[in-house]
PyMOL Python script that loads the backbone (N, CA, C, O; Angstrom):
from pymol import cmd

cmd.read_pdbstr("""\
ATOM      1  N   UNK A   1      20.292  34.939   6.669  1.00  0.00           N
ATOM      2  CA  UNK A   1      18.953  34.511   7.020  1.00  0.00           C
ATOM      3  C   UNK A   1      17.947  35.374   6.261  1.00  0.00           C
ATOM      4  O   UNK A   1      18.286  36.550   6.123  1.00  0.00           O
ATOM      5  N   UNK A   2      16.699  34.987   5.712  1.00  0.00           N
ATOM      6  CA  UNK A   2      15.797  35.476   5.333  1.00  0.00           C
ATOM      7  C   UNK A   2      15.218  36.592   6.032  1.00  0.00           C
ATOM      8  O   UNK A   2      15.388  36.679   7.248  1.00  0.00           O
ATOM      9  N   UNK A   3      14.561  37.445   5.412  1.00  0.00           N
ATOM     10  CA  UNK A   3      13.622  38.156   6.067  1.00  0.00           C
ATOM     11  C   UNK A   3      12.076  38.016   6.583  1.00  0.00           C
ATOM     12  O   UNK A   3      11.217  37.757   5.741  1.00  0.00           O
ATOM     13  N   UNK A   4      11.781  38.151   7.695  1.00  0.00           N
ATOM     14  CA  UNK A   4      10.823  37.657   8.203  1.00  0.00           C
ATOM     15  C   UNK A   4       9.595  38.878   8.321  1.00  0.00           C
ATOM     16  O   UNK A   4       9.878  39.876   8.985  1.00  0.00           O
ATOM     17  N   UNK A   5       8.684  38.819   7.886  1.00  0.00           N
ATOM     18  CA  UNK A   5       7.729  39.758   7.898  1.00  0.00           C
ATOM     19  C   UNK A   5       6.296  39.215   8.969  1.00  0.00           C
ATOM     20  O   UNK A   5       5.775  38.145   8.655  1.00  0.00           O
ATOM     21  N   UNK A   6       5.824  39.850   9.979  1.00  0.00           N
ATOM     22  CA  UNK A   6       4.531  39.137  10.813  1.00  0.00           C
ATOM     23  C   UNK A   6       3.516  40.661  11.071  1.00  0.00           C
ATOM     24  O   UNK A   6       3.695  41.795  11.515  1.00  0.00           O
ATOM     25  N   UNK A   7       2.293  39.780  10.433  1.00  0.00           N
ATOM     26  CA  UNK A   7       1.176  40.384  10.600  1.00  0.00           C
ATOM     27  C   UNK A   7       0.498  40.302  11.679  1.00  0.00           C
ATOM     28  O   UNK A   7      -0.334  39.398  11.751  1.00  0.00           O
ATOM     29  N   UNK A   8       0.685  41.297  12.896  1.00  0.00           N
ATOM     30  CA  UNK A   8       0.193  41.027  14.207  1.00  0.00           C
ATOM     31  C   UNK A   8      -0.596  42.016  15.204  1.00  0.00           C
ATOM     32  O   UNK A   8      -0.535  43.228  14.999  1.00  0.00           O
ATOM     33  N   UNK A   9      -1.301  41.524  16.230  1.00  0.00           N
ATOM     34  CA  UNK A   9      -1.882  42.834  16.884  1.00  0.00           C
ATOM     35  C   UNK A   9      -1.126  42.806  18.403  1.00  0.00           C
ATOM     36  O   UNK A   9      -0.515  41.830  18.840  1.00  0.00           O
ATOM     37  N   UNK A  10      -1.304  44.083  19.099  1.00  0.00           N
ATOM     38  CA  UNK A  10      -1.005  43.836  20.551  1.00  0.00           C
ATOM     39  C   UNK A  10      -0.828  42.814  21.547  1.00  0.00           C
ATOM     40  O   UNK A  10       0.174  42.596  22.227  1.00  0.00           O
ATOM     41  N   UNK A  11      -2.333  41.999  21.541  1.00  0.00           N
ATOM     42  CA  UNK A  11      -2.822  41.076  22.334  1.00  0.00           C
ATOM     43  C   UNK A  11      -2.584  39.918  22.155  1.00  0.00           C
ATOM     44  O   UNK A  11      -2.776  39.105  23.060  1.00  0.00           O
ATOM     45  N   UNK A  12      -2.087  39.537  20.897  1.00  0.00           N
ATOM     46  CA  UNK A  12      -2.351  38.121  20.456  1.00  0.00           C
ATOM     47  C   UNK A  12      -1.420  37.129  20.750  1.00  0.00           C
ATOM     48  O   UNK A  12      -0.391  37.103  20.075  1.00  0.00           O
ATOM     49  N   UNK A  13      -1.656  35.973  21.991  1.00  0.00           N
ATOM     50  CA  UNK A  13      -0.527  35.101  22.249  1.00  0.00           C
ATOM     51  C   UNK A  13      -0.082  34.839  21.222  1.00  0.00           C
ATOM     52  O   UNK A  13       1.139  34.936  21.101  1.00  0.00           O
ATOM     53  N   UNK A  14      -0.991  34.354  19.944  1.00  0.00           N
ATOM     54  CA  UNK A  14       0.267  33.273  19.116  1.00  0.00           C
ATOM     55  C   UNK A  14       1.259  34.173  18.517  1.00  0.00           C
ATOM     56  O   UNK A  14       2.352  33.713  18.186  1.00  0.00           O
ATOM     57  N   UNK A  15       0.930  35.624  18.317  1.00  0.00           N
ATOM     58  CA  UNK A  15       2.200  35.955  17.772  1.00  0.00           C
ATOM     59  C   UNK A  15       3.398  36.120  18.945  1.00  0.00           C
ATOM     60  O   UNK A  15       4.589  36.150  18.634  1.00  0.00           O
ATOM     61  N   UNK A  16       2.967  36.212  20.205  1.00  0.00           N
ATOM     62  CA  UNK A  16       3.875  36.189  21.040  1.00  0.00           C
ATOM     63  C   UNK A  16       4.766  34.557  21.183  1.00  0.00           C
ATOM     64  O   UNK A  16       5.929  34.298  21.492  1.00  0.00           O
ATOM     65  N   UNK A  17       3.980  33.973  20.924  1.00  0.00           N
ATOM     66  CA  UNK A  17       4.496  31.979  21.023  1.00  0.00           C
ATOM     67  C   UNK A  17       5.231  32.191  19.139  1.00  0.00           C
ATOM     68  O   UNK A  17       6.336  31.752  18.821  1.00  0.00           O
ATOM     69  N   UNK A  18       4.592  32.698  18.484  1.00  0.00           N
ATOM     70  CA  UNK A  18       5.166  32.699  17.142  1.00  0.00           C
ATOM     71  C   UNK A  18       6.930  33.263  17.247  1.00  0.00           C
ATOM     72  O   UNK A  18       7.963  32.724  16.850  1.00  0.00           O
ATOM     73  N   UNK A  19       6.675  34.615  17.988  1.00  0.00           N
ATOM     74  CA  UNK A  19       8.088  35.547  17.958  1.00  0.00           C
ATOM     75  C   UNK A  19       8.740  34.942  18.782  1.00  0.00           C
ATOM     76  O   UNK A  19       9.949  35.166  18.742  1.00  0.00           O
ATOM     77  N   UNK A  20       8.240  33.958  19.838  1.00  0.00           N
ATOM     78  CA  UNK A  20       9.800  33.695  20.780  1.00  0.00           C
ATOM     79  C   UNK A  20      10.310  32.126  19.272  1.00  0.00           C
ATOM     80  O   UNK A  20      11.400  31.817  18.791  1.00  0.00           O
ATOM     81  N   UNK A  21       8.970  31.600  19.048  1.00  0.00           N
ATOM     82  CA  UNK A  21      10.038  30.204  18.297  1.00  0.00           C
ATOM     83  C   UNK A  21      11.135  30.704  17.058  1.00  0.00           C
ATOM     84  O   UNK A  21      11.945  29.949  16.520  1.00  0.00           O
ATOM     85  N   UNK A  22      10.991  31.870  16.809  1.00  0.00           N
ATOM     86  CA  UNK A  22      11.602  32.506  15.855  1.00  0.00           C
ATOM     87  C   UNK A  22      12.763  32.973  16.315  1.00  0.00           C
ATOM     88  O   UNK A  22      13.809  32.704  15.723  1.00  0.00           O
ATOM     89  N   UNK A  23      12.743  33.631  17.279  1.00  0.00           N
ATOM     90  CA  UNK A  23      13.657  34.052  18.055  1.00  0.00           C
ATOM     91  C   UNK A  23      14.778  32.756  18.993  1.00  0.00           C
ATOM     92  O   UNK A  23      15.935  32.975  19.350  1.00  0.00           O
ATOM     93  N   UNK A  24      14.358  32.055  19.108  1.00  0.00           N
ATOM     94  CA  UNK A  24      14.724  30.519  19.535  1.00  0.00           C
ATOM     95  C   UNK A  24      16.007  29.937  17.993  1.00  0.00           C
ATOM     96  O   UNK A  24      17.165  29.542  17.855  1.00  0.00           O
ATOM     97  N   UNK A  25      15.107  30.168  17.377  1.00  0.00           N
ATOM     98  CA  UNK A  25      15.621  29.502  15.839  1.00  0.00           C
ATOM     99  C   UNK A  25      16.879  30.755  15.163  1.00  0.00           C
ATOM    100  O   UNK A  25      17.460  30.547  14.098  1.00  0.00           O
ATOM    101  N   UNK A  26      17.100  31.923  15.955  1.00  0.00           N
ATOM    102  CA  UNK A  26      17.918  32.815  15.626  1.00  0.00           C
ATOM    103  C   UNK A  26      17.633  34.264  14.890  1.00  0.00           C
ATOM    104  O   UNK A  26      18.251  35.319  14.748  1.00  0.00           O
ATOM    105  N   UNK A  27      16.258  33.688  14.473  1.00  0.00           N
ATOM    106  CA  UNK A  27      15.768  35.284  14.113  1.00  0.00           C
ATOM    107  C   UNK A  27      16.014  36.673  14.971  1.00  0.00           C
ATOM    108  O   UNK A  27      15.418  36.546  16.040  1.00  0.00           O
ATOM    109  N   UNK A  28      16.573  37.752  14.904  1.00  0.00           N
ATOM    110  CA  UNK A  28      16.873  38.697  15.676  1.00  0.00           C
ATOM    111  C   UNK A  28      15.842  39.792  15.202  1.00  0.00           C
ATOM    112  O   UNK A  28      15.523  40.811  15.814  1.00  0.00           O
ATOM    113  N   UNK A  29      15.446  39.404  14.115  1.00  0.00           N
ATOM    114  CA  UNK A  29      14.799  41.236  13.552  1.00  0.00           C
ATOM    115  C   UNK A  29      13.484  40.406  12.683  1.00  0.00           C
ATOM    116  O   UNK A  29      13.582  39.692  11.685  1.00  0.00           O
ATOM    117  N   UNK A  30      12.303  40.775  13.429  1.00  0.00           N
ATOM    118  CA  UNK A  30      11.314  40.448  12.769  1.00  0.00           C
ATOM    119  C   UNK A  30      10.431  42.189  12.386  1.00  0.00           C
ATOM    120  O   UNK A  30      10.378  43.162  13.138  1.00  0.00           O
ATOM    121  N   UNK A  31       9.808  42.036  10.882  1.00  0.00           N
ATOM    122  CA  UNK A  31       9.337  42.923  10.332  1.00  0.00           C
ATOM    123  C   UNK A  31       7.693  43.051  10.993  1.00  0.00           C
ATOM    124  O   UNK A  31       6.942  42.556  10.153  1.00  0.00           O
ATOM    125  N   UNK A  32       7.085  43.431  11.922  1.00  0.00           N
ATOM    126  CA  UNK A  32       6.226  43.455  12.606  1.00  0.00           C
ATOM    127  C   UNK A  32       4.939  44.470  12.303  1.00  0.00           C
ATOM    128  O   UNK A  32       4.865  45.660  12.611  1.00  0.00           O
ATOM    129  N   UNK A  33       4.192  43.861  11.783  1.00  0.00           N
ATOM    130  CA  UNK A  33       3.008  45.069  11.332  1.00  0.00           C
ATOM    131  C   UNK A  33       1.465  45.257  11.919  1.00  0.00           C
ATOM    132  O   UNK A  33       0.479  44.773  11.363  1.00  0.00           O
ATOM    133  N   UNK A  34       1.439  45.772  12.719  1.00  0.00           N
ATOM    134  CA  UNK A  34       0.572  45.960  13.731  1.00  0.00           C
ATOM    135  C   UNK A  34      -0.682  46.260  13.097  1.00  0.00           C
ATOM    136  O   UNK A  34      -0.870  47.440  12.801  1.00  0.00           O
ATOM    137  N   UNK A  35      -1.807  45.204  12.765  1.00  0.00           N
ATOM    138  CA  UNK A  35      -3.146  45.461  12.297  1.00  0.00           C
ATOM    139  C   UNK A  35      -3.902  46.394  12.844  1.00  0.00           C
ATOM    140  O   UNK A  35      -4.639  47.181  12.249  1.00  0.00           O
ATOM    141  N   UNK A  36      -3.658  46.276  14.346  1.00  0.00           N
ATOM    142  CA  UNK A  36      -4.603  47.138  15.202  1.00  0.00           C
ATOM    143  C   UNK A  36      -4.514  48.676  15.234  1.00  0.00           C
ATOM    144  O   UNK A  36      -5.213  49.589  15.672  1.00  0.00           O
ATOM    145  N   UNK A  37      -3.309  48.555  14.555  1.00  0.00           N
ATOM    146  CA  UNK A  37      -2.963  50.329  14.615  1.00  0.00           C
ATOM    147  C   UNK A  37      -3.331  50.659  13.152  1.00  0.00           C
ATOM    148  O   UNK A  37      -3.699  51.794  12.848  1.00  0.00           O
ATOM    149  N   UNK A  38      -3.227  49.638  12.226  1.00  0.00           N
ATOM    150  CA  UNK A  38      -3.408  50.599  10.512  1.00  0.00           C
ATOM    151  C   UNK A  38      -4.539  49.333   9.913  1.00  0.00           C
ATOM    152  O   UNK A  38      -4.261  48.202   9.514  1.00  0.00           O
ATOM    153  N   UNK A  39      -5.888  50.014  10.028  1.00  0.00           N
ATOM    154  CA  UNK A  39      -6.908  49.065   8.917  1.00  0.00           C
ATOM    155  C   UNK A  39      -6.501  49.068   7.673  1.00  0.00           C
ATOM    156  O   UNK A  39      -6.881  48.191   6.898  1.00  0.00           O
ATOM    157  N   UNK A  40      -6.046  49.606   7.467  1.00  0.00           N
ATOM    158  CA  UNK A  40      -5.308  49.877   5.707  1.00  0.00           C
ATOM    159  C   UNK A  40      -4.420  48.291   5.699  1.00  0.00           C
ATOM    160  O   UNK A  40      -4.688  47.268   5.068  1.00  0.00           O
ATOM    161  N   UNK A  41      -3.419  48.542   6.548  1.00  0.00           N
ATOM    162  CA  UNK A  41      -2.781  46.613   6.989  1.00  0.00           C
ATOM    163  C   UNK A  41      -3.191  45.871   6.786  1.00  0.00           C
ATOM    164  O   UNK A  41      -2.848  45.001   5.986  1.00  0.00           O
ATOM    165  N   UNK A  42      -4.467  45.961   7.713  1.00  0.00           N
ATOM    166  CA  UNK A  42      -5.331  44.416   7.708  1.00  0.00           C
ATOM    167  C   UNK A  42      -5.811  44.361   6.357  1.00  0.00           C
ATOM    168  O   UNK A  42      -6.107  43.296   5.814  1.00  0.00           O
ATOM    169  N   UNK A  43      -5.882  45.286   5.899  1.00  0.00           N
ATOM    170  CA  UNK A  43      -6.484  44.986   4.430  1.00  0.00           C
ATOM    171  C   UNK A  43      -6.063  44.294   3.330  1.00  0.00           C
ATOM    172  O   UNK A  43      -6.588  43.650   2.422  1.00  0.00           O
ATOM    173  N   UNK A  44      -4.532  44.736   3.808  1.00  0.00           N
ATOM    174  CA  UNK A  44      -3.414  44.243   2.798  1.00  0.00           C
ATOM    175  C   UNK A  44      -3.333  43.237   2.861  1.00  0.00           C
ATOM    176  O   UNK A  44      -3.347  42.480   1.890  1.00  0.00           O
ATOM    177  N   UNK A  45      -3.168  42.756   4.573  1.00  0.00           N
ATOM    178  CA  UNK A  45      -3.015  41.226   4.988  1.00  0.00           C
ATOM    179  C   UNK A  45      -4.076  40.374   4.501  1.00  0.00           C
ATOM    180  O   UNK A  45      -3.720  39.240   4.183  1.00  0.00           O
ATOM    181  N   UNK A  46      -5.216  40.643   4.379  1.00  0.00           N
ATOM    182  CA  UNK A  46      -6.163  39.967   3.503  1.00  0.00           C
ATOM    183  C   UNK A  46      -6.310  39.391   2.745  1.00  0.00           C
ATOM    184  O   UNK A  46      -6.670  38.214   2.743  1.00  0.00           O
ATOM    185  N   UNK A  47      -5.936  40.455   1.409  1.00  0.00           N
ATOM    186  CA  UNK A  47      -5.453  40.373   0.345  1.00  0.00           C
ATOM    187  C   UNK A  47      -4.354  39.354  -0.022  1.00  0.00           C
ATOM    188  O   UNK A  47      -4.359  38.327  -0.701  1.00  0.00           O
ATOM    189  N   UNK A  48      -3.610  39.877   0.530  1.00  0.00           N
ATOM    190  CA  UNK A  48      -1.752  38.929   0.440  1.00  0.00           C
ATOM    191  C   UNK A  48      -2.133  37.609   0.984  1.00  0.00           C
ATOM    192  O   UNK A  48      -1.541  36.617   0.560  1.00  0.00           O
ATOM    193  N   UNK A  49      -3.200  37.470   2.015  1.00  0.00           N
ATOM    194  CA  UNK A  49      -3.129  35.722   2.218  1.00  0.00           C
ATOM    195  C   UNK A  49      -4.096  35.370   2.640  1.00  0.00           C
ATOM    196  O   UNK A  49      -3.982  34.546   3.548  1.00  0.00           O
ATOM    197  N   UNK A  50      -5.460  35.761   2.250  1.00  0.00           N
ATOM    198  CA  UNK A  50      -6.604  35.352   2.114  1.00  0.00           C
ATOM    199  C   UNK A  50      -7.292  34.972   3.477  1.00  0.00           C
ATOM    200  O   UNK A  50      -8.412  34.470   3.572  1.00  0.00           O
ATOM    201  N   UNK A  51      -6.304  35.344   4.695  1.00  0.00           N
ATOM    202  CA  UNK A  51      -7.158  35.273   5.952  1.00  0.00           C
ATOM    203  C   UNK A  51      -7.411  36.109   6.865  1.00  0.00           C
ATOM    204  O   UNK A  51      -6.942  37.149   6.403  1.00  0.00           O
ATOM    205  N   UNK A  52      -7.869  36.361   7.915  1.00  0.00           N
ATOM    206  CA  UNK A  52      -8.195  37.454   8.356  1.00  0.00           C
ATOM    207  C   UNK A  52      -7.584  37.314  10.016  1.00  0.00           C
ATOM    208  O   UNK A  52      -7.434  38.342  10.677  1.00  0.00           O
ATOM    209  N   UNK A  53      -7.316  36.200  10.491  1.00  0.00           N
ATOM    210  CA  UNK A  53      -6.602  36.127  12.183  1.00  0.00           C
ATOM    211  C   UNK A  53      -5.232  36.606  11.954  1.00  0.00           C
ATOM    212  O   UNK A  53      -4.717  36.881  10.870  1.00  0.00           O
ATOM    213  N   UNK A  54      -4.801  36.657  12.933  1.00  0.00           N
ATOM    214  CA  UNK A  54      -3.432  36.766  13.316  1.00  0.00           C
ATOM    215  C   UNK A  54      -2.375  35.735  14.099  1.00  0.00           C
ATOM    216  O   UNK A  54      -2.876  35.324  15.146  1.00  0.00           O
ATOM    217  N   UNK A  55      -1.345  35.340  13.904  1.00  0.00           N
ATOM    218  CA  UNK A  55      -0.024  36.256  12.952  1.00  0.00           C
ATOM    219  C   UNK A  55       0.173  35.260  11.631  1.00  0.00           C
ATOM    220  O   UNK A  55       0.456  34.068  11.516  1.00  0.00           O
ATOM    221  N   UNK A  56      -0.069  36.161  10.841  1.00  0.00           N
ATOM    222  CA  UNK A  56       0.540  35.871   9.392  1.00  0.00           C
ATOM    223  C   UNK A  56       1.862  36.083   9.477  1.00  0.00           C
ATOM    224  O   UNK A  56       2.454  36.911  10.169  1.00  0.00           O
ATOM    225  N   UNK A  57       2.466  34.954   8.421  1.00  0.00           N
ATOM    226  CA  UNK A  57       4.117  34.951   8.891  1.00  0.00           C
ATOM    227  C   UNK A  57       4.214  34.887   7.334  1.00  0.00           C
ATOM    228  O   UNK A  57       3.485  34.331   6.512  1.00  0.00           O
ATOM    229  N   UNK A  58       5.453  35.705   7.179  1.00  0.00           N
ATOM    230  CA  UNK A  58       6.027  35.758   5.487  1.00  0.00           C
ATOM    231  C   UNK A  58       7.359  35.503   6.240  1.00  0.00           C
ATOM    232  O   UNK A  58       7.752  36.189   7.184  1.00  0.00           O
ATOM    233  N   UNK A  59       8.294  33.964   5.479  1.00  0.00           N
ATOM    234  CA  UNK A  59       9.676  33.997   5.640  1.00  0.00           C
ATOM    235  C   UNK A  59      10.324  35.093   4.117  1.00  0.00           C
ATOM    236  O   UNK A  59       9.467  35.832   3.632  1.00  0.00           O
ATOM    237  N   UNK A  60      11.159  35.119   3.738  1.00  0.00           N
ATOM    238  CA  UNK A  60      11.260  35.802   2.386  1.00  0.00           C
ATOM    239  C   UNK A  60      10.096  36.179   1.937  1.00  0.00           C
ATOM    240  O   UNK A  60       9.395  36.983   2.553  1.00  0.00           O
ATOM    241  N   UNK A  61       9.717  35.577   0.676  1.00  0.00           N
ATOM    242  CA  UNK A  61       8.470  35.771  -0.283  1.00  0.00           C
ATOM    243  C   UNK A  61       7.282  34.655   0.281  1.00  0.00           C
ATOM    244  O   UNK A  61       6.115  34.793  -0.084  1.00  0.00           O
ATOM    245  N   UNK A  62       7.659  33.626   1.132  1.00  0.00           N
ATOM    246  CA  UNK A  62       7.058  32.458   0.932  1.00  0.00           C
ATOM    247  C   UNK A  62       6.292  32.885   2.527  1.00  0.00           C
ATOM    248  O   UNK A  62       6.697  33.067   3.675  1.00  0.00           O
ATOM    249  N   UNK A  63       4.914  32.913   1.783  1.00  0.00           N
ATOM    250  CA  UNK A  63       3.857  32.614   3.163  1.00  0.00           C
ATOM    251  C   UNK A  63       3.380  31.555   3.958  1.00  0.00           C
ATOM    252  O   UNK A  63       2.613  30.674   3.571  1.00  0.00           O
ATOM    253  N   UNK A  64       3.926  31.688   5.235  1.00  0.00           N
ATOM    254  CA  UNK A  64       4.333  30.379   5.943  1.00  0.00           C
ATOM    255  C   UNK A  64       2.725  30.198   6.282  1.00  0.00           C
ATOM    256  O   UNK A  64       2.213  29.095   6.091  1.00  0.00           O
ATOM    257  N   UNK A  65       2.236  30.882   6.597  1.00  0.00           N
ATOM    258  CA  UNK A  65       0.565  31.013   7.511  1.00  0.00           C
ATOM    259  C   UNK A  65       0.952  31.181   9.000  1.00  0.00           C
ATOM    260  O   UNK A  65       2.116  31.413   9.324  1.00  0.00           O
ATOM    261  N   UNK A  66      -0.053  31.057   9.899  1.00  0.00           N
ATOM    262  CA  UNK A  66      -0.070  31.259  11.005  1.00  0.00           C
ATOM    263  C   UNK A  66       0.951  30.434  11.963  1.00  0.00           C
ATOM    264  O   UNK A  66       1.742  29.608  11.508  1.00  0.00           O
ATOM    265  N   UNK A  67       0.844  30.751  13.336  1.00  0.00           N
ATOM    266  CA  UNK A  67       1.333  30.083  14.060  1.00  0.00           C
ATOM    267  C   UNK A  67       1.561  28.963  14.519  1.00  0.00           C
ATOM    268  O   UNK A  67       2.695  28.533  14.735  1.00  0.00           O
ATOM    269  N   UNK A  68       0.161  28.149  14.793  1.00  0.00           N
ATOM    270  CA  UNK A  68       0.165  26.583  14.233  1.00  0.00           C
ATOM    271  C   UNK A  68       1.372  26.001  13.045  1.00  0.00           C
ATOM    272  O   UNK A  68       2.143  25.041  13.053  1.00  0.00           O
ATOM    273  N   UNK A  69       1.108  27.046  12.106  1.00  0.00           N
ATOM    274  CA  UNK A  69       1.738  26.853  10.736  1.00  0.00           C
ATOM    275  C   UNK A  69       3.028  26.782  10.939  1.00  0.00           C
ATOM    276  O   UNK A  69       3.685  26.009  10.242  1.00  0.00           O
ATOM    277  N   UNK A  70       3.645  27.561  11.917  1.00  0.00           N
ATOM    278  CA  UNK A  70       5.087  27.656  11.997  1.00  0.00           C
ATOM    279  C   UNK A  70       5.571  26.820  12.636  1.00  0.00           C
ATOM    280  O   UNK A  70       6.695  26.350  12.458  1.00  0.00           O
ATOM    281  N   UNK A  71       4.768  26.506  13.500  1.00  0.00           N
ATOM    282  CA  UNK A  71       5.327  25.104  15.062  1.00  0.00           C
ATOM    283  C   UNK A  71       5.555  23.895  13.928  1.00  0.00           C
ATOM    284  O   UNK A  71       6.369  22.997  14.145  1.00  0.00           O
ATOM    285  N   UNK A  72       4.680  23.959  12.569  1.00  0.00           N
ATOM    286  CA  UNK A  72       4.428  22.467  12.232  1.00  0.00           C
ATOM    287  C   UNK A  72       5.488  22.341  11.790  1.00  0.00           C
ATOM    288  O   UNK A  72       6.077  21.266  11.907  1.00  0.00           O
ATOM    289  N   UNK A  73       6.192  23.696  10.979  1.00  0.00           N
ATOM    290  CA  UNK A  73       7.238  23.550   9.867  1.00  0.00           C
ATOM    291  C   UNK A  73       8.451  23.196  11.028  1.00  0.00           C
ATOM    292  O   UNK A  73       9.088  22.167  10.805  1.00  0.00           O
ATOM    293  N   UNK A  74       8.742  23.830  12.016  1.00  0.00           N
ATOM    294  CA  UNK A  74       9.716  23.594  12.770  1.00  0.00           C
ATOM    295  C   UNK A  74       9.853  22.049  13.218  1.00  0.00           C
ATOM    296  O   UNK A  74      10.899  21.439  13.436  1.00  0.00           O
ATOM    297  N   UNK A  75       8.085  21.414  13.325  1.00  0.00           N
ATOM    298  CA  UNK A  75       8.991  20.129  14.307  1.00  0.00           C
ATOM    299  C   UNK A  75       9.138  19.094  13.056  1.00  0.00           C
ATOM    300  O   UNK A  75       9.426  17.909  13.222  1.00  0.00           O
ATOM    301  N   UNK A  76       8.894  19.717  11.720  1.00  0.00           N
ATOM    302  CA  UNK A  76       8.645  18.661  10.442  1.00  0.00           C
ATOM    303  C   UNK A  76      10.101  18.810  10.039  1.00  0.00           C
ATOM    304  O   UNK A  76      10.547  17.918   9.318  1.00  0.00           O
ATOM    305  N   UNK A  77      11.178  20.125  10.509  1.00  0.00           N
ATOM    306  CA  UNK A  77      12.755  20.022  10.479  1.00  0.00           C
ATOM    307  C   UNK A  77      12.519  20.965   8.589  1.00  0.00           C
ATOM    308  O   UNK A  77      13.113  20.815   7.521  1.00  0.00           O
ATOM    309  N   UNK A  78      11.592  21.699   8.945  1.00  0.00           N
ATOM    310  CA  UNK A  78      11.539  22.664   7.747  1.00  0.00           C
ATOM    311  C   UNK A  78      11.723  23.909   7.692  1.00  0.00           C
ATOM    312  O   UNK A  78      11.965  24.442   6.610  1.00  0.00           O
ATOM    313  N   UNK A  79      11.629  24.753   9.061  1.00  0.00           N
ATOM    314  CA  UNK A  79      11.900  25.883   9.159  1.00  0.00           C
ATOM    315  C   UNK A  79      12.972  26.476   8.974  1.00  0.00           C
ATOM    316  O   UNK A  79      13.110  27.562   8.411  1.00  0.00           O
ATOM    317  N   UNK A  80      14.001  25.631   9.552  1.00  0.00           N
ATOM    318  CA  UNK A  80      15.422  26.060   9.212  1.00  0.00           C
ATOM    319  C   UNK A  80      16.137  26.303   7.866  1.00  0.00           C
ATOM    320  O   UNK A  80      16.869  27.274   7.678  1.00  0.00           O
ATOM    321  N   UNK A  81      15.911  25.484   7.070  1.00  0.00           N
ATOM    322  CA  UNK A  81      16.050  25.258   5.705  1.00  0.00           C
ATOM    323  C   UNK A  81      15.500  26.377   5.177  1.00  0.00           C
ATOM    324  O   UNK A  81      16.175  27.140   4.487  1.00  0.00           O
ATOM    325  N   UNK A  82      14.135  26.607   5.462  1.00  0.00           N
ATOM    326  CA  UNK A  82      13.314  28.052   4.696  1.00  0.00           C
ATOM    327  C   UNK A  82      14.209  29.022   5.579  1.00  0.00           C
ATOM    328  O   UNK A  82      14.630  29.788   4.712  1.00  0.00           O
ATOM    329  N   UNK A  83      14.618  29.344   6.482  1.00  0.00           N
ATOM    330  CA  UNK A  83      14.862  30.580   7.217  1.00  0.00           C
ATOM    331  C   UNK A  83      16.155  30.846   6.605  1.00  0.00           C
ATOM    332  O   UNK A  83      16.278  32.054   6.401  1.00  0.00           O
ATOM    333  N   UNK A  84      17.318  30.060   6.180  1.00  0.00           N
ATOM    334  CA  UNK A  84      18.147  30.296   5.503  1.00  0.00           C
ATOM    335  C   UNK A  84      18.672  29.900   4.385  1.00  0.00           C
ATOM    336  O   UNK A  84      19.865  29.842   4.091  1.00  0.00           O
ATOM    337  N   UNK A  85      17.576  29.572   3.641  1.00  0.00           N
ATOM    338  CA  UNK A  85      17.348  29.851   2.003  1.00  0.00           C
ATOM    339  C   UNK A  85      18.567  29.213   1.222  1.00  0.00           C
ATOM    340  O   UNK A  85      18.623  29.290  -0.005  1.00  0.00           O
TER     341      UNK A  85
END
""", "prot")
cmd.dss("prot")
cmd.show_as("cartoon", "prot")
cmd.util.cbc("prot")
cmd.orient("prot")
């Protein structure tokens, strides 16, 4: 399975609704980078994908976008396919 990288803060349901559909789909180890703790992060996250909410989702290299973003790929029968490459 790919590696999963999420740009996220404490509070934020969707990354919590993001990490269980991931976790649902078999993901065990998500790469988790807490904006709220390093502005330097958010900065990066910026940069790397031009938005500023949370959770940014990287499967491998490929930036899925947010949470919305991920529900869509899953019920479009695309996530799986990206998650194991």
């Amino acid at each position: 399975m790919k590696p999963v990288k999420m740009y996220t803060t404490q509070v934020c349901p969707y990354c919590v609704r993001a990490k269980a559909l991931l976790a649902r789909r078999g993901v065990a180890d998500i790469d988790e980078i807490r904006i709220d703790l390093d502005p330097a992060e958010r900065e990066r996250m910026v940069e790397l994908t031009g938005r500023r909410t949370v959770p940014q989702i990287f499967i491998g290299a490929t930036h899925v976008g947010g949470c919305d973003e991920l529900h869509e790929l899953d019920r479009r029968g695309e996530l799986m396919p990206l998650l194991q490459g």
